[in-house]
matplotlib code that plots the C-alpha trace (Angstrom):
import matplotlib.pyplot as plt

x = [89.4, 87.3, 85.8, 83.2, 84.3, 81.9, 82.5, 80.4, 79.0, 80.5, 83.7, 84.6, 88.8, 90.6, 93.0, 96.4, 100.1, 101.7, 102.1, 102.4, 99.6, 99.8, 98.0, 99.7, 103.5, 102.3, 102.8, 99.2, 97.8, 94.5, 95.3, 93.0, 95.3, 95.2, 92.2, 90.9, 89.4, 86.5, 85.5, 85.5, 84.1, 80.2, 77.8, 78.9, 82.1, 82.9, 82.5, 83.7, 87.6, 87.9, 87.1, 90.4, 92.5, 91.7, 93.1, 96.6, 96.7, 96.5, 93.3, 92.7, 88.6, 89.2, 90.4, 88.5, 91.9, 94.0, 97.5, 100.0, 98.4, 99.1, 101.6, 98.6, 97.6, 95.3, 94.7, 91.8, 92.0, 93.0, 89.4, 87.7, 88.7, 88.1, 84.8, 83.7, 85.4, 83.5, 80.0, 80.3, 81.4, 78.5, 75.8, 76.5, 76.0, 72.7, 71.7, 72.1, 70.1, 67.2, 67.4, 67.2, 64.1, 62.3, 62.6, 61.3, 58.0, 55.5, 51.6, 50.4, 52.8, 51.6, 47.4, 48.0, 49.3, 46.2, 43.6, 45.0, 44.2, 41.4, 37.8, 36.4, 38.0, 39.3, 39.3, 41.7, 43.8, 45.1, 45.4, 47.2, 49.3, 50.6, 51.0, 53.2, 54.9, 55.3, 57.0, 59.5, 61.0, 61.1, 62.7, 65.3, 66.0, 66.9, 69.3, 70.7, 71.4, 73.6, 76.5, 75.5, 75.3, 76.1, 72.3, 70.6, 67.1, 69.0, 67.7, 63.7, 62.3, 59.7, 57.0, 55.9, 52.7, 51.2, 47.8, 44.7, 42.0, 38.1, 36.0, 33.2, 34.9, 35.4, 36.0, 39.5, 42.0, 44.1, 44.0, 45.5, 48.3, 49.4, 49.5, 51.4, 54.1, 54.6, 54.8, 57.8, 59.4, 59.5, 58.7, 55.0, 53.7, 50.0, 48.7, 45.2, 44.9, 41.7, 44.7, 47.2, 47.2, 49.0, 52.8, 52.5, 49.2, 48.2, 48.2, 49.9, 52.5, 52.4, 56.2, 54.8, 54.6, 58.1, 59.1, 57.2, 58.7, 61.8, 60.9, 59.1, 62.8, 64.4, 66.1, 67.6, 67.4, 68.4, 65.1, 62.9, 63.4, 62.0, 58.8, 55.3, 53.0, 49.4, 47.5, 44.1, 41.1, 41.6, 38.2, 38.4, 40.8, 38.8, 38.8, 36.2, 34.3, 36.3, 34.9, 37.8, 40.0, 42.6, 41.5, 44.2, 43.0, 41.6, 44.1, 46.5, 47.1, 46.9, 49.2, 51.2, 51.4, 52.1, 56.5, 56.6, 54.2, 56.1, 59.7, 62.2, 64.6, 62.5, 64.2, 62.6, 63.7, 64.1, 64.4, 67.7, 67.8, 69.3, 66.6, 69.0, 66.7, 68.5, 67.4, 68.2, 67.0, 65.2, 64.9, 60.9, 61.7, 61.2, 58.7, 55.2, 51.9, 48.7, 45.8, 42.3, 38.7, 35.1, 34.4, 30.5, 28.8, 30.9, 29.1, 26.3, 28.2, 29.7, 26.4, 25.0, 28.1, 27.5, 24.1, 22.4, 19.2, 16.6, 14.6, 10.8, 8.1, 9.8, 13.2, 13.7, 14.3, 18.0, 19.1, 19.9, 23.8, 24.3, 26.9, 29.3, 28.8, 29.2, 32.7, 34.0, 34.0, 35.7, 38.2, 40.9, 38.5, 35.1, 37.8, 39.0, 35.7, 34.6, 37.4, 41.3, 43.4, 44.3, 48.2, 47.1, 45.2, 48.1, 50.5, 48.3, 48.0, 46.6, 43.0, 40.9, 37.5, 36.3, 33.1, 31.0, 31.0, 27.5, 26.8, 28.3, 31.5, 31.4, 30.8, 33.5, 36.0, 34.9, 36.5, 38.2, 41.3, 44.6, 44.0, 40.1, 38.5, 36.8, 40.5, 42.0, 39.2, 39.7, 43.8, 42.9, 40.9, 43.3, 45.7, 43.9, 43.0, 39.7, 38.3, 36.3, 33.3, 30.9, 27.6, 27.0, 23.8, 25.9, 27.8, 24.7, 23.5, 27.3, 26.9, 23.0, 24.3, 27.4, 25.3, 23.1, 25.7, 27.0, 30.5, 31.9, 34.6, 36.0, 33.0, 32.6, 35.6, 33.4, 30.5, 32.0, 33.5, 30.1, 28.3, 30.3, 32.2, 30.1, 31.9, 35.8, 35.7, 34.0, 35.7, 39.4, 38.8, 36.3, 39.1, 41.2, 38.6, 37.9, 40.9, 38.3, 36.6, 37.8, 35.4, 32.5, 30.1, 28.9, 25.1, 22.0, 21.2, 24.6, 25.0, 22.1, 23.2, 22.7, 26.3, 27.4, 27.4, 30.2, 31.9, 33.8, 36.4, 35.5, 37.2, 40.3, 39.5, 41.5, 43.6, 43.1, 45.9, 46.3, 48.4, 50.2]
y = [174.6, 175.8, 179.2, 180.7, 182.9, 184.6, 184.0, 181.9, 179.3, 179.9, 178.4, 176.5, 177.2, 174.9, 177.5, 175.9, 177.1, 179.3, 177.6, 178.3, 178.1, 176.0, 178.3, 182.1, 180.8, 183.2, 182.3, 182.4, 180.9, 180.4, 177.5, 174.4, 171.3, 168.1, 165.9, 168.1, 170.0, 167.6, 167.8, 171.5, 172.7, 172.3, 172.7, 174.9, 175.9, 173.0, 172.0, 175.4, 174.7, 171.2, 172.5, 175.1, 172.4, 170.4, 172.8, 173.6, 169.6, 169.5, 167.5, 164.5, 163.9, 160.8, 159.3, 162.4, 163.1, 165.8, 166.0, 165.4, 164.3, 166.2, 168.8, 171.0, 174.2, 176.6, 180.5, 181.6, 184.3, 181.7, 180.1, 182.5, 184.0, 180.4, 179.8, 183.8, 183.7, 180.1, 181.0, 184.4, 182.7, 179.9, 182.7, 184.4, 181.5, 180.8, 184.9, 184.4, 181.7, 182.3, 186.0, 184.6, 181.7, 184.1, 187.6, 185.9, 185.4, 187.8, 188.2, 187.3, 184.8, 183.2, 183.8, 182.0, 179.0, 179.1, 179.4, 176.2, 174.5, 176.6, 177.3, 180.7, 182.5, 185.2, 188.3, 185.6, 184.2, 187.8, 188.8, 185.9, 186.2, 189.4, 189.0, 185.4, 187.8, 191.0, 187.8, 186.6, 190.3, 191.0, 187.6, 188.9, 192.1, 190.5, 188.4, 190.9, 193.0, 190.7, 190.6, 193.9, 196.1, 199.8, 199.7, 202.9, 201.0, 198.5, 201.1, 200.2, 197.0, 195.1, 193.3, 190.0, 189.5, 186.6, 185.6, 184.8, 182.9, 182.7, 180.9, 177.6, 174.5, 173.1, 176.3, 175.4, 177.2, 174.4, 173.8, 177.4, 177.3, 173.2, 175.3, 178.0, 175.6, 173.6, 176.0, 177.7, 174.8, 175.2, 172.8, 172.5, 171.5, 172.2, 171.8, 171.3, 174.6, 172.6, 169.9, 172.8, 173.2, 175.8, 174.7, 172.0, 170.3, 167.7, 167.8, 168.9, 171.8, 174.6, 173.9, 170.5, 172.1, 173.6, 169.6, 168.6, 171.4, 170.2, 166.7, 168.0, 169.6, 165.7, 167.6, 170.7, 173.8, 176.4, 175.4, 174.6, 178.4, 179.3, 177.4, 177.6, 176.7, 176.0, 176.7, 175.3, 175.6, 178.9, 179.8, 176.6, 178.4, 181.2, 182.2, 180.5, 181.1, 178.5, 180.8, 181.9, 178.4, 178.0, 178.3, 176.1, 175.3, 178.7, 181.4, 179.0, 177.8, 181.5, 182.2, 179.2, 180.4, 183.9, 183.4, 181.2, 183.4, 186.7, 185.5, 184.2, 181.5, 178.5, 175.6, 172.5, 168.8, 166.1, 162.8, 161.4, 159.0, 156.6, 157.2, 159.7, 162.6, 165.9, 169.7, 172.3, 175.7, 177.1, 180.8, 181.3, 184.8, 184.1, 180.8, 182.7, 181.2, 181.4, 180.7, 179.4, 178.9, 178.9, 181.4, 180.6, 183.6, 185.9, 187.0, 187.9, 190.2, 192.2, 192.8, 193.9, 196.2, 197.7, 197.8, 200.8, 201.0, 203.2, 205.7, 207.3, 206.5, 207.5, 206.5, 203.6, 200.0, 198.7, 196.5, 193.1, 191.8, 188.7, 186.5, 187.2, 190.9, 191.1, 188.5, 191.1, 193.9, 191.9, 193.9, 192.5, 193.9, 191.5, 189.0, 190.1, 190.3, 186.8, 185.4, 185.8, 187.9, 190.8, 189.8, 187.1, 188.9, 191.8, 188.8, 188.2, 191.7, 190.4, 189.3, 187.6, 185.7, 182.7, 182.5, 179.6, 177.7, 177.7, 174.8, 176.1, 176.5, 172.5, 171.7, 173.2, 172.0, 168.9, 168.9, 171.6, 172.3, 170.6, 167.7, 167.5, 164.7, 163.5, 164.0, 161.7, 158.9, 159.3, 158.6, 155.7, 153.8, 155.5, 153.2, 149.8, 150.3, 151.6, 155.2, 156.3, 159.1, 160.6, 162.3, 165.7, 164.6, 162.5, 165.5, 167.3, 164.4, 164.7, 168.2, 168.4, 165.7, 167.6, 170.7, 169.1, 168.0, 171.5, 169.6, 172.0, 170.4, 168.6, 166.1, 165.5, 162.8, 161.0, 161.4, 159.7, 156.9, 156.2, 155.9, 154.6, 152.0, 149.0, 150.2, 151.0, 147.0, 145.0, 146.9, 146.1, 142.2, 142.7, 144.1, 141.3, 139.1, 140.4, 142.4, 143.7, 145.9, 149.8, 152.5, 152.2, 155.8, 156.3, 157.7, 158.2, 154.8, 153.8, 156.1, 154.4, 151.4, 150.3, 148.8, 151.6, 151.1, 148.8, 149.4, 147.2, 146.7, 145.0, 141.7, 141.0, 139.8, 136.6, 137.2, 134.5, 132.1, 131.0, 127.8, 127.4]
z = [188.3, 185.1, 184.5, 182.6, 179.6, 177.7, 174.0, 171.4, 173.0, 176.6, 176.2, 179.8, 180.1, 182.4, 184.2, 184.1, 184.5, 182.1, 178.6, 175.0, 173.2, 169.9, 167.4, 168.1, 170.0, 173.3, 176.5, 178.8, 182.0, 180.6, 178.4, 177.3, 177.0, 174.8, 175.1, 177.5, 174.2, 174.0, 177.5, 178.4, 174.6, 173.8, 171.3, 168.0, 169.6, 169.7, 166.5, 165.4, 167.2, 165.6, 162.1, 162.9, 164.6, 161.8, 159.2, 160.6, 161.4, 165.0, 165.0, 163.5, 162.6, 161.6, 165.3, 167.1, 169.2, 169.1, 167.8, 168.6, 172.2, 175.6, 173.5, 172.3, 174.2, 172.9, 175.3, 175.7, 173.3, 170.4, 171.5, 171.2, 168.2, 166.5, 167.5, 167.1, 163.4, 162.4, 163.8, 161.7, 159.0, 159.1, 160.4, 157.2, 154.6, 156.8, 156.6, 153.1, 152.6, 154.9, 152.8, 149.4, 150.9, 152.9, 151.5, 147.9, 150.1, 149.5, 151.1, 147.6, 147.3, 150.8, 150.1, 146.4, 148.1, 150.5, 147.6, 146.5, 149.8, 151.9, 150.2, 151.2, 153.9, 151.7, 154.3, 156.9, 154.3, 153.5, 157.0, 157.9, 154.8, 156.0, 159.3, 158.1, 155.3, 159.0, 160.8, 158.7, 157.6, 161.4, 162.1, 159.1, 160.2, 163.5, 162.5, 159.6, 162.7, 164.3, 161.7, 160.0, 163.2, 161.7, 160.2, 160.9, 161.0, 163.7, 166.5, 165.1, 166.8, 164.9, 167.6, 166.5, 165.0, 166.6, 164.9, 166.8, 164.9, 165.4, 164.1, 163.7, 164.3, 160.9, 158.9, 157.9, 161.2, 161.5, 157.8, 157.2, 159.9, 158.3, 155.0, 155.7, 157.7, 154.4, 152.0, 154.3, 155.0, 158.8, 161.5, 162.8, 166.2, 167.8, 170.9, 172.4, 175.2, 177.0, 177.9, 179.7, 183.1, 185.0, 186.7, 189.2, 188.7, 186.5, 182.9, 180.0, 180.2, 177.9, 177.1, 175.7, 172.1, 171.8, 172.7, 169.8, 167.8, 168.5, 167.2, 164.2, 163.4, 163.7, 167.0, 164.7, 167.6, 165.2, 163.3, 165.8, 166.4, 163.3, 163.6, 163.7, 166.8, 166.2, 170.0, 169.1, 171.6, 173.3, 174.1, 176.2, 178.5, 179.2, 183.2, 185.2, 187.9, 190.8, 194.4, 195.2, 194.2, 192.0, 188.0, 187.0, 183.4, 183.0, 183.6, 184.8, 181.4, 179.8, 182.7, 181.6, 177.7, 178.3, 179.1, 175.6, 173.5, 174.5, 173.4, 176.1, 176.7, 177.5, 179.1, 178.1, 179.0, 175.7, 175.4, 173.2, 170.8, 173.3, 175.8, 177.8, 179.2, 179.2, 179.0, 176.8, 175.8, 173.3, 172.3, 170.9, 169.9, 166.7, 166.6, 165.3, 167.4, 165.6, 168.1, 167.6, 169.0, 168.2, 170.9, 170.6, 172.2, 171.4, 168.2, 170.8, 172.7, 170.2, 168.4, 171.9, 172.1, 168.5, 168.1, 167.8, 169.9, 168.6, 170.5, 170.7, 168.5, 165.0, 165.4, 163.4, 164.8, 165.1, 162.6, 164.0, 162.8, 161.6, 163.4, 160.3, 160.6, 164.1, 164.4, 162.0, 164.6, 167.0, 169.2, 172.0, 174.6, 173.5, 173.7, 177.3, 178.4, 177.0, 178.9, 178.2, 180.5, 178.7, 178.8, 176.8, 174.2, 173.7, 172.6, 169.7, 168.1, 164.8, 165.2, 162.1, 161.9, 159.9, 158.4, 158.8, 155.6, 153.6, 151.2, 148.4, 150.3, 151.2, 147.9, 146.8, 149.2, 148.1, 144.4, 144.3, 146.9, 145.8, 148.6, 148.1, 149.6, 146.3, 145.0, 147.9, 147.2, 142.9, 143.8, 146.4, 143.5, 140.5, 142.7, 142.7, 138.8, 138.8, 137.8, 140.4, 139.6, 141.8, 140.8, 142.0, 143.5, 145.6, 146.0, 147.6, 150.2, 151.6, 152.3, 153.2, 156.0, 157.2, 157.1, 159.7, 161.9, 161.8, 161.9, 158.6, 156.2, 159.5, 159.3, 155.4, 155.1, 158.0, 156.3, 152.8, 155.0, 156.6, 153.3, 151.1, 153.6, 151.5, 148.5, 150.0, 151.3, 148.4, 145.0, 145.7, 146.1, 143.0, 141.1, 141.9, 140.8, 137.5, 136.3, 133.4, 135.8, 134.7, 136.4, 139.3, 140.0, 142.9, 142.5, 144.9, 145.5, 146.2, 148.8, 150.7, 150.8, 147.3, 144.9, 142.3, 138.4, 137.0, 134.2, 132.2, 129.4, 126.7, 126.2, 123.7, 120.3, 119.9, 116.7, 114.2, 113.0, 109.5, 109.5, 105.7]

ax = plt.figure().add_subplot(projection="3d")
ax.plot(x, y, z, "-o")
ax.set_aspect("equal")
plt.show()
């Protein structure tokens, strides 16, 4: 007969006779004996009593049994103490490390590492930087609470500051959220909204991104819990009009995010490396969610919201908004009225537009990010041995084209790879061919079909001998 204890990780203690326990000489009923350790411990307990039975030599890691067999007995409150005093111990070395990682982090810090990636965008990129910068010292003072309890500011709560994104499709969203993931180390999933469905129906499950958390932390809970989860496509779950039937991609799936979002223990089912399927739970209390959409319309209804109209014959006319102007007056109740329930809206209390990107902005997130696409195409050719160089007219005809498929920075690696496929599949087998080729440029008339310039080394002069 086993019983459930509560203790660090809900020790299971197999309730036995009177014996002596191994560790402190008393006498107890509640005693865990001999191999029986393995089988009713789990988890960092676990893990945590081994290390101690290690120490005073009555575990052997090396043949995973106890010593010396069926003679040790350990009470409950010998457990206990164990696995309470290792987990304090190892919370603390992690405290102090996530302090001396995360606390260094500062909004400029964070919006310095985004001007390296993201054109533009400057309003969102400090927004998000602070509400990234607002997450991680709540997430801190959370877990400084737990071992330093006597705080006075332990009493203050901070909420989480979940981001909600708007914006064109194509004005860098996901590019921010994959940014700000890397540069704090933390695992990164996303997830498509338009492919949720609401418990019970066919399609993909809300829970589906905290399983590819998990995987994105090679199966480490304890960091999974400290991630970041990109919800893209919002405005695609927007309630619909069903007359009277079930909206089950609509506020089904807002209905389905709202448990996760919030902060709860989410039970989720993996899969092991052996194929074994087994569930487990994972606390998203502290996982940040950064949503996104295009919400197209919505620019329209906030500028009918804020307009002023004018009236009689001498008031003046009201001054139309540009959809810039008017995404920048957003509030949580234009985006409860375009759509999301307003329990999904108060889960994302920080709310930030995009701009559209103008021509100048594609340009430069053609050259000049860290990753820039002209970069990625110079380091692909760097690679075979040959300089690559493209002519800002070039430049131009890439982003007259993407302009016109109004597909933003998204669409300009597919426009490259459209024009210049002729040139990606004949110039490695030319190198190949005639190792003196050095640097090719890719002009107007290459771009429309045409070859771009060769240039070549000039051949080694043959060194004379002289024969005595």
């Amino acid at each position: 007969m086993a019983e459930q204890a509560e203790g660090a990780g809900k020790i299971k203690l197999t309730k036995m006779e009177f014996g002596k326990c191994s560790i402190c000489g008393e006498t107890s009923e509640n005693i865990l004996r001999g191999p029986a350790i393995t089988m009713n411990y789990s988890g960092d307990a676990l893990h945590y009593l081994l290390d101690a039975l290690s120490i005073i030599g009555l575990y052997d890691p090396a043949t995973s049994k106890a010593q010396p067999g069926a003679h040790v007995f350990i009470c409950d409150g010998c457990a206990y103490w164990i696995a309470n005093w290792f987990e304090e111990q190892a919370y603390q070395a992690d405290a102090e490390e996530f302090r001396t990682r995360k606390v260094k982090v500062t909004p400029g810090k964070i919006n310095a590492i985004l001007d390296q990636h993201v054109i533009g965008q400057e309003r969102a990129k400090k927004s998000l930087a602070v509400a990234v910068w607002q997450h991680y010292m709540r997430v801190y003072a959370s877990e400084l609470a737990v071992f330093k309890p006597k705080r006075k500011d332990n009493e203050v709560d901070i909420e989480k500051s979940n981001v909600l994104l708007i914006g064109p499709t194509g004005s860098g969203k996901t590019l921010l959220a994959k940014v700000i993931a890397n540069y704090l180390e933390v695992p990164f999933a996303t997830i498509d909204a338009s492919s949720v469905t609401a418990s019970g129906y066919k399609g993909a499950e809300a829970s589906d991104c905290l399983k590819q958390l998990i995987r994105s932390a090679d199966g480490d809970l304890a960091a999974a819990e400290h991630g970041l989860i990109f919800i893209d496509e919002v405005d695609k779950i927007v309630t619909k009009d069903t007359s009277g039937g079930a909206d089950v991609g609509g506020v089904g799936a807002q209905h389905a995010f709202l448990k996760i979002i919030e902060g709860a223990d989410v039970p989720v089912e993996v899969t092991l490396p052996g194929g074994q399927k087994t569930e487990i739970t994972i606390d998203t209390r502290n996982i940040l969610f950064i949503a996104s959409g295009a919400f197209p319309g919505l620019s329209k209804m906030v500028a009918s919201r804020t307009e002023k109209k004018g009236l009689g014959f001498t008031s003046p006319g009201a001054r139309k908004l540009s959809e810039k102007e008017a995404l920048h007056k957003v509030t949580p109740e234009d985006i409860s009225k375009y759509g999301l329930i307003p329990e999904f809206c108060g889960r994302f209390p920080v709310i930030e537009t995009l701009d559209p990107l103008t021509p100048d902005d594609l340009r430069r997130i053609l050259t000049e990010p860290k990753n820039a696409v002209v970069k990625q195409y110079e380091k692909l050719f760097r690679i075979t041995g040959v300089e690559l160089e493209v002519s800002n007219e070039v430049i131009d005809l890439i982003v007259t084209e993407a302009m016109t498929k109004k597909t933003g920075a998204r669409g300009l690696r597919g426009v490259i790879e459209s024009r210049l496929k002729h040139v990606l599949y004949s110039v490695p087998d030319l190198k190949q061919t005639n190792t003196r080729l050095q640097k090719i440029t890719i002009d107007k008339e290459c771009i429309e079909g045409g070859e771009p310039k060769y240039f070549y080394r000039a051949p080694k002069r043959k060194q004379m001998v002289v024969q005595e």
